[in-house]
C-alpha positions as CSV (number, residue, x, y, z in Angstrom):
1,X,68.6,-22.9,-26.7
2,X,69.7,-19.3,-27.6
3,X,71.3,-17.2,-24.2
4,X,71.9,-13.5,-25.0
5,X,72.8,-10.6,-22.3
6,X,73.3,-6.8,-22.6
7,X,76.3,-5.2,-21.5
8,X,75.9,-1.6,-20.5
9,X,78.4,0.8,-19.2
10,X,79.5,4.6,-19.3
11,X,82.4,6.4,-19.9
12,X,83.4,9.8,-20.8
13,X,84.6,8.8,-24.2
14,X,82.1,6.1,-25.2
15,X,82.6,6.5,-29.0
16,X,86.0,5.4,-28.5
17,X,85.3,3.0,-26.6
18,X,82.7,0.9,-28.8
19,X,85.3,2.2,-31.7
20,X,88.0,0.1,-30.0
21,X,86.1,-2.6,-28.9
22,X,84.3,-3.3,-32.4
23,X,87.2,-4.8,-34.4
24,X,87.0,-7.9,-31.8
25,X,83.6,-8.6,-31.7
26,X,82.6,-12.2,-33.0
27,X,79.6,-12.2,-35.2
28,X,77.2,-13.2,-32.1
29,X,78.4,-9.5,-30.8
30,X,77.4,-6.4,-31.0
31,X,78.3,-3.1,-29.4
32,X,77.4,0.6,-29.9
33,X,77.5,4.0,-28.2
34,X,74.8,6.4,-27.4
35,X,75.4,9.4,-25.4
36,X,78.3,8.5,-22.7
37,X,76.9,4.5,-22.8
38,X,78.2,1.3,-24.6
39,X,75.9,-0.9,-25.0
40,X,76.8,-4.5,-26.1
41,X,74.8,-7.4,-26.9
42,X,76.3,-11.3,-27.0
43,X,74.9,-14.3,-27.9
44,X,74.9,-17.9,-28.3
45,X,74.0,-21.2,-28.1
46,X,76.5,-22.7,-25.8
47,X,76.7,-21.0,-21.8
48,X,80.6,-22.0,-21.5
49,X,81.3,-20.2,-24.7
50,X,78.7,-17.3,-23.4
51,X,80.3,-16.7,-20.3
52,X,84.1,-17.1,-22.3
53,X,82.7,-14.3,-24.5
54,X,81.8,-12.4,-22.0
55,X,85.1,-12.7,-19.8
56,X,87.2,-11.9,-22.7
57,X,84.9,-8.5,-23.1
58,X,85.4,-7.3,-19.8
59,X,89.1,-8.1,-20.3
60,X,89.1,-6.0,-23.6
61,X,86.5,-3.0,-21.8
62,X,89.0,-2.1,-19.4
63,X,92.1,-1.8,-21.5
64,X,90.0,0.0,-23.9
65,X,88.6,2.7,-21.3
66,X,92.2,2.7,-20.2
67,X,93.2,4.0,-23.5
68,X,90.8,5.9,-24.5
69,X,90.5,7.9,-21.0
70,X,94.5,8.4,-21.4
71,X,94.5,11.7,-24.0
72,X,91.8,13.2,-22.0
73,X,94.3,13.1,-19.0
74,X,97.6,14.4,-20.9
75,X,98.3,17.8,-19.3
76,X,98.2,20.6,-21.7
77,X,101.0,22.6,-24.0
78,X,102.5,25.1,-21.8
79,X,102.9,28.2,-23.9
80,X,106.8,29.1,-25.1
């Protein structure tokens, strides 16, 4: 039996996002950005390993957003 889901969420810098996310997608994985989405899809035969796949994703989203939403907050060069 195949199970597969779609993952989509927005955020104000979704090519860094899916940039940072990418390197630790496993081959049933796969993510992209359009626009201000990320859109991943995961696979596989086996729910437990599904559902592990998809905790450790969520895990990995946030920190990613995190990071990537932290130089858009750095205040700006105050001039000499």
């Amino acid at each position: 039996m195949q199970i597969a889901g779609m993952i989509a969420t927005v955020h104000r810098d979704a090519d860094c996002v899916a940039g940072a996310l990418a390197p630790d997608n496993l081959n049933s994985m796969t993510t992209t950005a359009s626009g201000d989405r990320v859109t991943t899809i995961i696979a596989g035969t086996q729910v437990r390993s599904v559902i592990a796949s998809v905790d450790d994703y969520l895990m990995m989203l946030a920190i990613a957003d995190d990071t990537c939403s932290f130089g858009s907050h750095q205040r700006p060069k105050r001039s000499a």
